[in-house]
C-alpha positions as CSV (number, residue, x, y, z in Angstrom):
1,X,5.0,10.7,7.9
2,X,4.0,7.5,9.4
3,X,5.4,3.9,8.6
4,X,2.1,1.8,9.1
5,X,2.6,-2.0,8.1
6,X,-0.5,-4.2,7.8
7,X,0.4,-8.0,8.7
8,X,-1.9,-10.4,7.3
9,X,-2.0,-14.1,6.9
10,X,-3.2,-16.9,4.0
11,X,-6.7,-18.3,4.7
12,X,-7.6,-15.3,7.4
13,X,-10.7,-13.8,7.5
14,X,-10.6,-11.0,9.7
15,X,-7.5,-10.1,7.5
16,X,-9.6,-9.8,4.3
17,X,-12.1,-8.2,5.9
18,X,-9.7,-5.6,7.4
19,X,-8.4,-5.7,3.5
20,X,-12.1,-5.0,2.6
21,X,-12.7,-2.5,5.3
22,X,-9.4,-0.5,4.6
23,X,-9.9,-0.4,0.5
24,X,-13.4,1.3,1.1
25,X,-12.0,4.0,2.7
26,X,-8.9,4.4,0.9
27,X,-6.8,3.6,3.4
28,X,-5.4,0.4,2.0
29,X,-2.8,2.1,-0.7
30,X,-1.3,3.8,2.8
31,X,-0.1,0.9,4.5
32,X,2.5,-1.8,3.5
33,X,1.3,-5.2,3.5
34,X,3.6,-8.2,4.8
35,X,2.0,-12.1,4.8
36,X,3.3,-13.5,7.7
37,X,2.9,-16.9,5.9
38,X,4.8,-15.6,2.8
39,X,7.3,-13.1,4.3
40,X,10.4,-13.9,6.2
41,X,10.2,-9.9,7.0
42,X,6.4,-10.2,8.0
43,X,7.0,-13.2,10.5
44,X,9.9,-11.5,12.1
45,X,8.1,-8.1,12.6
46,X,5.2,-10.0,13.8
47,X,7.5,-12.0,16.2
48,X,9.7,-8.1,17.2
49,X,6.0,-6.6,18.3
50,X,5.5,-9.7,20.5
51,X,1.9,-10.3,18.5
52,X,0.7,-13.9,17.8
53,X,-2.9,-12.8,16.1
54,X,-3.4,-11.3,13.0
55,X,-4.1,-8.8,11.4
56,X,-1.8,-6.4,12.7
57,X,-1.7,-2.7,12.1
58,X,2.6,-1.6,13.0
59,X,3.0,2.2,13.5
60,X,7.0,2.0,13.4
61,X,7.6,5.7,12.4
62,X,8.4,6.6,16.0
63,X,10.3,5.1,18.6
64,X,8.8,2.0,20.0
65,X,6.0,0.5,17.9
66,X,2.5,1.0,18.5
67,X,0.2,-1.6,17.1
68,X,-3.6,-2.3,16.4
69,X,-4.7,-5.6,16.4
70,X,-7.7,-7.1,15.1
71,X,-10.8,-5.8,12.7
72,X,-13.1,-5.2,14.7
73,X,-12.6,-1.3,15.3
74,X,-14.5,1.5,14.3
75,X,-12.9,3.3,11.0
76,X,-12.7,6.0,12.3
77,X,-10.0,4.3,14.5
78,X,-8.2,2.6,12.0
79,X,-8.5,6.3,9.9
80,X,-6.8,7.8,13.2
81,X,-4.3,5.3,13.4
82,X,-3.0,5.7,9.8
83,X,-3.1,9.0,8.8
């Protein structure tokens, strides 16, 4: 099973609109959210991947992460990446 984390940010719009984007599909309830504003966990796995945008899709299930980054992808890809 995949470990996806979602990292997000206060006062970001292309994080609530990946939010909104996600929770249309369902997809939302499958990933673990971190604020990188709010999370001591969040920043440092933000500052592990080597990312300085957000949002932030972290695949961590296997070996070396594999990250997503933006909102601006089809679904379909985000629905690939996920599940």
């Amino acid at each position: 099973m995949k470990a996806i984390t979602l990292l997000t940010g206060n006062g970001c719009p292309a994080c609530k609109t990946l939010k909104q984007r996600l929770a249309s599909e369902g997809l939302l309830d499958k990933v673990i959210e971190l604020n990188v504003h709010e999370s001591p966990s969040g920043r440092s796995m933000m500052n592990s991947l080597g990312v300085r945008s957000i949002p932030v899709l972290a695949d961590t299930s296997q070996g070396k992460p594999k990250t997503l980054i933006g909102s601006n992808q089809s679904i379909e890809v985000y629905k690939e990446f996920i599940l």
